[in-house]
Every structure is written in C-alpha cells, then in structure tokens.
C-alpha positions as CSV (number, residue, x, y, z in Angstrom):
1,X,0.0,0.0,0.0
2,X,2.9,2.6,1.0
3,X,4.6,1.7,-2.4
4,X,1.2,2.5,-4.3
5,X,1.4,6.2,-2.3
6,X,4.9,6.7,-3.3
7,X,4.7,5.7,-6.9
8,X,0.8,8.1,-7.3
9,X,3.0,11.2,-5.2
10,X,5.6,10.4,-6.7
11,X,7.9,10.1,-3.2
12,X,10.7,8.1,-1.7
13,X,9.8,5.2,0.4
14,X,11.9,4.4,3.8
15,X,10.6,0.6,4.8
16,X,11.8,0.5,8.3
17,X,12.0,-3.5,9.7
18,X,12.4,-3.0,13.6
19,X,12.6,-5.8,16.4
20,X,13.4,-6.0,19.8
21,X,14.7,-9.1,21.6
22,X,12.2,-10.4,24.2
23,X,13.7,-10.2,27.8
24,X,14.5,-13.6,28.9
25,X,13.3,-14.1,32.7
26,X,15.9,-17.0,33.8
27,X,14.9,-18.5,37.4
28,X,18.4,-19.7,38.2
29,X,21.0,-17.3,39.4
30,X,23.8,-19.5,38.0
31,X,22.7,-19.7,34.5
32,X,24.6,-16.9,33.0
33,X,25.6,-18.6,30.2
34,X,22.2,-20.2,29.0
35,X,21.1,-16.2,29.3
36,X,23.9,-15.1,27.1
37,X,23.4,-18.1,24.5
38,X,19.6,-17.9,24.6
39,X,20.3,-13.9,23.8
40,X,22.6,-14.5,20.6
41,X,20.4,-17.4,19.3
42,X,17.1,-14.6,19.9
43,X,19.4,-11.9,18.0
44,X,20.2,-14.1,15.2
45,X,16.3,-14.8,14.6
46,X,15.4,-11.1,14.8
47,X,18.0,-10.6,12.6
48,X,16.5,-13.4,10.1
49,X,12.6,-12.1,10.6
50,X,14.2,-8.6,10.0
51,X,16.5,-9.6,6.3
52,X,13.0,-11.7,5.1
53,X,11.1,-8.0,6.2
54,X,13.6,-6.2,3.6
55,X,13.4,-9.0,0.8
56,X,8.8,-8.4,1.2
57,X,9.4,-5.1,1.4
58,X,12.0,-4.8,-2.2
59,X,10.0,-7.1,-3.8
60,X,6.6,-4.9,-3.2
61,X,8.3,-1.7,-3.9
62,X,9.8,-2.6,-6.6
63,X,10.0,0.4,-8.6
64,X,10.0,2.9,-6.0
65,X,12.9,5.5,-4.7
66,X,13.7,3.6,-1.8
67,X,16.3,2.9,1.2
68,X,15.4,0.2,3.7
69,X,16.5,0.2,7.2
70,X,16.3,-2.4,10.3
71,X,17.2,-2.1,13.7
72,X,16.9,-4.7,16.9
73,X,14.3,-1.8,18.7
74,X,11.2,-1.2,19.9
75,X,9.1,-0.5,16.4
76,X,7.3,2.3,18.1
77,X,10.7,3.6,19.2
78,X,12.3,3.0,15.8
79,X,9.7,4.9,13.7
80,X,9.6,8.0,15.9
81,X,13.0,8.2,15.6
82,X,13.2,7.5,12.0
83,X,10.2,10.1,11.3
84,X,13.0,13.2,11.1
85,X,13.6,11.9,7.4
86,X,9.6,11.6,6.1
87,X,6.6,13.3,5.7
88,X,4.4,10.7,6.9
89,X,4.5,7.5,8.5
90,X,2.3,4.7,7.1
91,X,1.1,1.8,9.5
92,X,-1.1,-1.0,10.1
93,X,-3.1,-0.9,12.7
94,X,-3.0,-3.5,15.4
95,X,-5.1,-4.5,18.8
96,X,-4.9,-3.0,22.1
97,X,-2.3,-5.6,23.7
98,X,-0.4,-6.7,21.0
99,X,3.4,-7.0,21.4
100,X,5.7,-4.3,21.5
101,X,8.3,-5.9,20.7
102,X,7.1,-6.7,16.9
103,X,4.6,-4.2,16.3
104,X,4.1,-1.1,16.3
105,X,0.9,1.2,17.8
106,X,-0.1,4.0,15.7
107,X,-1.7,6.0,18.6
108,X,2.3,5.8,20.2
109,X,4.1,6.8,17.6
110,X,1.5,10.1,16.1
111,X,1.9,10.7,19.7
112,X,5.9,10.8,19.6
113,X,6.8,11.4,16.2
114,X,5.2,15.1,15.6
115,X,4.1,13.5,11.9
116,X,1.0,12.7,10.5
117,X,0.2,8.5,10.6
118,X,-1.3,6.8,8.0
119,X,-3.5,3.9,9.4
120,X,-4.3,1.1,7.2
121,X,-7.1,-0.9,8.0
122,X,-6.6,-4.7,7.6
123,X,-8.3,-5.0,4.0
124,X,-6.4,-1.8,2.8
125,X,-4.5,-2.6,0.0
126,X,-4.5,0.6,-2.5
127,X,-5.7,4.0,-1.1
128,X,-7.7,6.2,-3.9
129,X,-8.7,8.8,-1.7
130,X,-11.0,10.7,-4.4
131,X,-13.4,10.9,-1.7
132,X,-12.5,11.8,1.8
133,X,-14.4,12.7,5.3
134,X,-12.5,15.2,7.8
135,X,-13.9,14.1,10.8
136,X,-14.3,18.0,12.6
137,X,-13.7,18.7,15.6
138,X,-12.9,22.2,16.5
139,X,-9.4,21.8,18.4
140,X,-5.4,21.8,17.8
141,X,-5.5,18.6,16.7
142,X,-8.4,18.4,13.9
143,X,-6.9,21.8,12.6
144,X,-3.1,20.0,12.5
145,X,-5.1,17.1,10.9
146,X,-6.9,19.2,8.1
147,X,-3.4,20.7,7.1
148,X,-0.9,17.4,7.2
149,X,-3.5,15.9,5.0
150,X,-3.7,19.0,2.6
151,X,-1.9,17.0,-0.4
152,X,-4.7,14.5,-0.1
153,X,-7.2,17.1,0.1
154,X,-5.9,18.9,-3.1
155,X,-5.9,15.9,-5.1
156,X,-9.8,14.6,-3.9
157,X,-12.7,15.1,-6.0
158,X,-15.2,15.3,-2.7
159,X,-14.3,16.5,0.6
160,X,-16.6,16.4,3.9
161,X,-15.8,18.4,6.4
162,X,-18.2,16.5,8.9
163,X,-19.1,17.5,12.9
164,X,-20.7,15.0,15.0
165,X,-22.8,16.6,17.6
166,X,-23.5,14.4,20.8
167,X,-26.5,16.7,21.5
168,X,-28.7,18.9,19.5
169,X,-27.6,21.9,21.0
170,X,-24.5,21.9,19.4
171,X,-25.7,21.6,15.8
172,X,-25.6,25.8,15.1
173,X,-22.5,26.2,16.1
174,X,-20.8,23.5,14.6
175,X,-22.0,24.3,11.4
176,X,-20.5,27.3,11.8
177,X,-17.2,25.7,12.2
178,X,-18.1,23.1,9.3
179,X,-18.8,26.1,7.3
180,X,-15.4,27.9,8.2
181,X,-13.5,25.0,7.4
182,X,-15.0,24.8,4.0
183,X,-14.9,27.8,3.1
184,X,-10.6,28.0,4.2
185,X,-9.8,24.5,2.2
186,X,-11.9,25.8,-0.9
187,X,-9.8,29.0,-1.1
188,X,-6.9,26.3,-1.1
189,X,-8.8,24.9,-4.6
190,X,-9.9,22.0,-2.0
191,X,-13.6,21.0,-3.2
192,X,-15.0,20.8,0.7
193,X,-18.8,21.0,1.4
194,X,-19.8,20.8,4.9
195,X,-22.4,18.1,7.1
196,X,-23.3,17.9,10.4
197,X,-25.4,15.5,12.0
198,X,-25.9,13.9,15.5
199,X,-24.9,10.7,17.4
200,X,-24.7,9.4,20.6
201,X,-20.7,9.3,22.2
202,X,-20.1,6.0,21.5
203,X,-21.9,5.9,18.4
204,X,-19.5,8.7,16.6
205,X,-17.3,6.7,15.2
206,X,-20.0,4.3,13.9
207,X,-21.5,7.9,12.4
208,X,-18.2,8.6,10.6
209,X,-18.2,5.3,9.1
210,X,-21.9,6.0,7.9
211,X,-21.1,9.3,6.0
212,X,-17.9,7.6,4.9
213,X,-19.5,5.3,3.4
214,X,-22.9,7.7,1.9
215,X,-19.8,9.5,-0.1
216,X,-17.6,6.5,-1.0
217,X,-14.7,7.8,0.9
218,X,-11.7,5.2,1.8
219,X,-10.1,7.7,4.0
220,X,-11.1,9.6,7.3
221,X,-9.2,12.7,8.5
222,X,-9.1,12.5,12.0
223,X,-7.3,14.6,15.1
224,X,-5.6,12.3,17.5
225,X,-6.6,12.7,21.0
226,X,-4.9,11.9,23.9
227,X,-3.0,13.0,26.6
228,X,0.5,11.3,29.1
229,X,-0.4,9.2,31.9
230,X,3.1,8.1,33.2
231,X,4.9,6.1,30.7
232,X,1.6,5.5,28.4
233,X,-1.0,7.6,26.5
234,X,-4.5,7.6,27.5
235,X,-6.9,8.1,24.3
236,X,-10.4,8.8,24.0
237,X,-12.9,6.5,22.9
238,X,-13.2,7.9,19.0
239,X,-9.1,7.9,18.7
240,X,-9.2,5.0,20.2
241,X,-11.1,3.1,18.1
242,X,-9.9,4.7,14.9
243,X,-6.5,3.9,15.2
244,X,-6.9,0.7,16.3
245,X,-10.1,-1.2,15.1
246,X,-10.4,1.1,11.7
247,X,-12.6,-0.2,8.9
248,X,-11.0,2.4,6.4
249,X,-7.6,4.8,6.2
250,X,-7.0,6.9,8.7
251,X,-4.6,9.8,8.3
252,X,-4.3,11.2,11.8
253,X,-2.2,13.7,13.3
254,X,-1.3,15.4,17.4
C-alpha cells in the first residue's frame, strides 16, 4: 500500500524492519551462560525475521525511490525516531495488547513522532482517496489534521468536512465551524462541502463510518486525542477506536 502512495505522489519510500529481543526471565542465578546463549540465538532470529522483512518489502516496492532500514528496537521507538527523514508515517493498525516488541501502535508513535500517521485498516491494499471525510472537531488537533493531510485534500474530487454533535444543541455552532472549514480548504482549490449531524458518544465513530461510506470515501481525517499518563497515552474513545479497530484509512495527526 505505502509503495502504491509513493509511486501516485511520486515520493521516496523508507521501509523500516524493527525488532526488539524479548527479555528472557531465567529463574536460576547460575545460569549466565544459557542467558547469554539464549540472547545471541534470539538476536540471530530477529535478525532473520528482520532480512525476510527487507526482501517483502523490495519485492513490493519494486520500482520505488527507496532505502530500507532495520534495527533490533522497539518499532514504536524506531519509527519515531526514524520520522525526522519523512513526511508521513504509514502503518497497520493492530489491537490493544499486541506486542511491542514486533509491532508497532499507531496511537504511540503520532503521539511521539510530531508527523502525520497513515493507518491502514486490515483490508487496505491501495488508497484512492478521491473521496475523503474530515472528521471535525474544532481543536489543535483536527486543525493539525486538516493541514498534514492538505496534499490528499488537493488531489480529492469530494471532501466532507463533517461534525458530530453528541446533542442537539451543538448543531448551530458547529456548522458554523463546518462552514469555516469549507470555506478556508476551498480558497486552497480544496472541493469541501460541509455536514453535520448527531450521534450518541459512542456511536460517533459508527457515524463517521456512515457518511464515509454515503460518499464513497476510503479515507477519514481524524485529530488524535490523547493525553501522558506516566509512561503511556491515555486516548479517548473515538481515537481509540480509529486507530486501532479502523474499517478504512485513517490519516491522523497530534
């Protein structure tokens, strides 16, 4: 899917492979040396995954400015340190609670990175984005949103700038805001129209889906929220489910 983005925009692709090596929690204080073995033979199969990674990721790309690099780290670590050479960062998106180690968490790394994030839901394969839904909100992070995704925007034949009130009251004014939004992308040549309707708070996301799929749209433009609780982001319901159980792109940004 990245390689499709690259070869329609015309960019270079960075495939990034990244691994860490599973602690090894040895009972026996005397076993030094089945620790140290144990680590070299775990090294040497990260290494493996990470050379078969590369060969996938030539083989689909083929074509494509590229580079390829691996390293034996945490993937969310890896990309957010990698993301000082790119524009965007494309992803898959994964379940809450899957391993660190081999994966990596989209709502982490937009968090750490200070780059938009591509999510691509498990069927994605090519991204057309003629058609796309800017899930409004009227905060830092849907504005940062609106403008990271401003090459998709330009390129769109439809764009939705859509508010989803949780009560009635809010309707007038977020039309307002729907209507601003529009009215800023189309002096960018952007062809916005606005919509607004209402849903209950955990029936948003469901609602986004809806008008996503009333106007044909494979991708959602999306603000991520969240803010640091210790040594982990917390995440509101609607980034939350996004980013990890999406049923089309997501281009999110913080």
């Amino acid at each position: 899917m990245a390689a499709g983005l690259a070869r329609d925009f015309n960019a270079h692709l960075i495939g990034l492979g990244a691994e860490a090596v599973e602690a090894a929690y040895m009972a026996d204080p005397y076993s030094s040396l089945m620790t140290a073995e144990w680590i070299v033979a775990a090294q040497d199969q990260v290494a493996a995954r990470l050379k078969e990674a590369e060969e996938t990721f030539r083989r689909d790309a083929a074509g494509v400015d590229l580079e390829w690099r691996a390293m034996q780290s945490f993937p969310n670590a890896a990309l957010v340190e990698v993301s000082r050479a790119a524009d965007l960062i494309v992803v898959g998106a994964v379940a809450r609670g899957a391993s660190n180690y081999r994966t990596a968490n989209a709502a982490e790394v937009v968090m750490g990175s200070g780059r938009p994030v591509l999510v691509v839901p498990e069927a994605g394969r090519h991204l057309r984005a003629a058609n796309i839904v800017i899930a409004w909100k009227d905060t830092r992070e849907a504005r940062r949103a609106v403008a990271d995704a401003m090459p998709f925007l330009l390129r769109a034949e439809n764009v939705v700038v859509q508010a989803v009130c949780t009560d009635d009251d809010g309707v007038e004014s977020a039309a307002f805001q729907a209507n601003d939004v529009v009215a800023a992308l189309r002096r960018h040549g952007v062809a916005a129209r606005p919509g607004v309707t209402t849903a209950r708070d955990e029936d948003v996301v469901k609602e986004l889906y809806r008008i996503a799929g009333l106007n044909e749209a494979d991708l959602i433009v999306a603000g991520a929220y969240g803010h640091s609780r210790l040594a982990e982001w917390a995440f509101g319901g609607v980034t939350s489910d996004l980013l990890h159980r999406p049923e089309h792109f997501v281009l999110t940004s913080h």
